[in-house]
N, C-alpha and C positions, 0 to 999 in steps of 0.2 A: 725220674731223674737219670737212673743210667739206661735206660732206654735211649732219652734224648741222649746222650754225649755219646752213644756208640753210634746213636746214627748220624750224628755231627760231625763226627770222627771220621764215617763212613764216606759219606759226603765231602770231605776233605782230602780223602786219601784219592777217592772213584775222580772229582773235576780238578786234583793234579795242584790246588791251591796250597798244602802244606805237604813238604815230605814227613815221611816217618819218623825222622828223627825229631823233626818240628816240633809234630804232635807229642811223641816223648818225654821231651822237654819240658812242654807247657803240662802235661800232666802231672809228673813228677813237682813242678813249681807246686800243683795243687793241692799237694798232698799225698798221689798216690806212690806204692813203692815202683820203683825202676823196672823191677820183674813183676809184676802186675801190669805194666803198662807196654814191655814189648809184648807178652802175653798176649794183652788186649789188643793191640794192633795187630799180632802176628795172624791173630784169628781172624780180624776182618778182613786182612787182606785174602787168606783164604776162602771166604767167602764171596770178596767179590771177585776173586777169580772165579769161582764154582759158578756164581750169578751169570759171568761174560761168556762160560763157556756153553751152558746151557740157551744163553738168546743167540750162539751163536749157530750151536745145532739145530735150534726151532726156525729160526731162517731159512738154513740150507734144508730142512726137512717139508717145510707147508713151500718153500720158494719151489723146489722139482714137484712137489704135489700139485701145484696151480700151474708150473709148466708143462708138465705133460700131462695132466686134464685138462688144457686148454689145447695139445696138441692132436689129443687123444679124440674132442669133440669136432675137434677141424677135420680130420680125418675120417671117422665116421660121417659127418655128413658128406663130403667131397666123394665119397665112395656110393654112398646113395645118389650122389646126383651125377652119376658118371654118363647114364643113358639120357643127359641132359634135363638141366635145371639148376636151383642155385643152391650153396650149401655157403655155408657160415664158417668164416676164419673169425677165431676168437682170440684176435689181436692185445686185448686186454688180460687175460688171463696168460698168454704169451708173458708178455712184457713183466708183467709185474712179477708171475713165476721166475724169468729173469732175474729181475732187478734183487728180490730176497735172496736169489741163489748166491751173487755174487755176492752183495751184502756180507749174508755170513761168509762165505769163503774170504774176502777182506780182510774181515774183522777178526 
């Protein structure tokens, strides 16, 4: 039971549908004391801070790992096939390295 209502709660705070005070409120109507319930909010919030900032480093961290292992493999081969032949741009691994980099830097 308080499992679910912190993660309710969680969920409430993270998609921006109740503010804090909201949730507060409604808790207190519940029963709970006042300072038990900023308590309990003040902690999830740090939490999902802690949560956004962590997917935000993992982003920027596997996002330059697949950019420049994708830059790293383009170049490697392009260098083997300098005395002519084909080598592999790995357009994919570009991009998407890309795409997570800025991701987290956004976010």
């Amino acid at each position: 039971m308080a499992q679910q209502l912190v993660v309710s709660i969680g969920e409430a705070l993270y998609e921006n549908r109740q503010t804090p005070e909201q949730i507060e409120e409604e808790l207190v109507e519940a029963g709970m004391e006042r300072d038990e319930a900023q308590q309990l909010i003040s902690k999830i919030q740090e939490e999902l801070e802690h949560a956004k900032e962590n997917a935000k480093a993992e982003d920027i961290t596997y996002g330059l790992l697949w950019l420049f292992g994708g830059l790293l493999v383009t170049g490697i081969t392009y260098s083997m096939a300098s005395g002519g032949g084909s080598y592999v741009v790995t357009w994919g691994a570009i991009v998407y390295g890309l795409f997570r980099t800025i991701k987290g830097l956004a976010s």
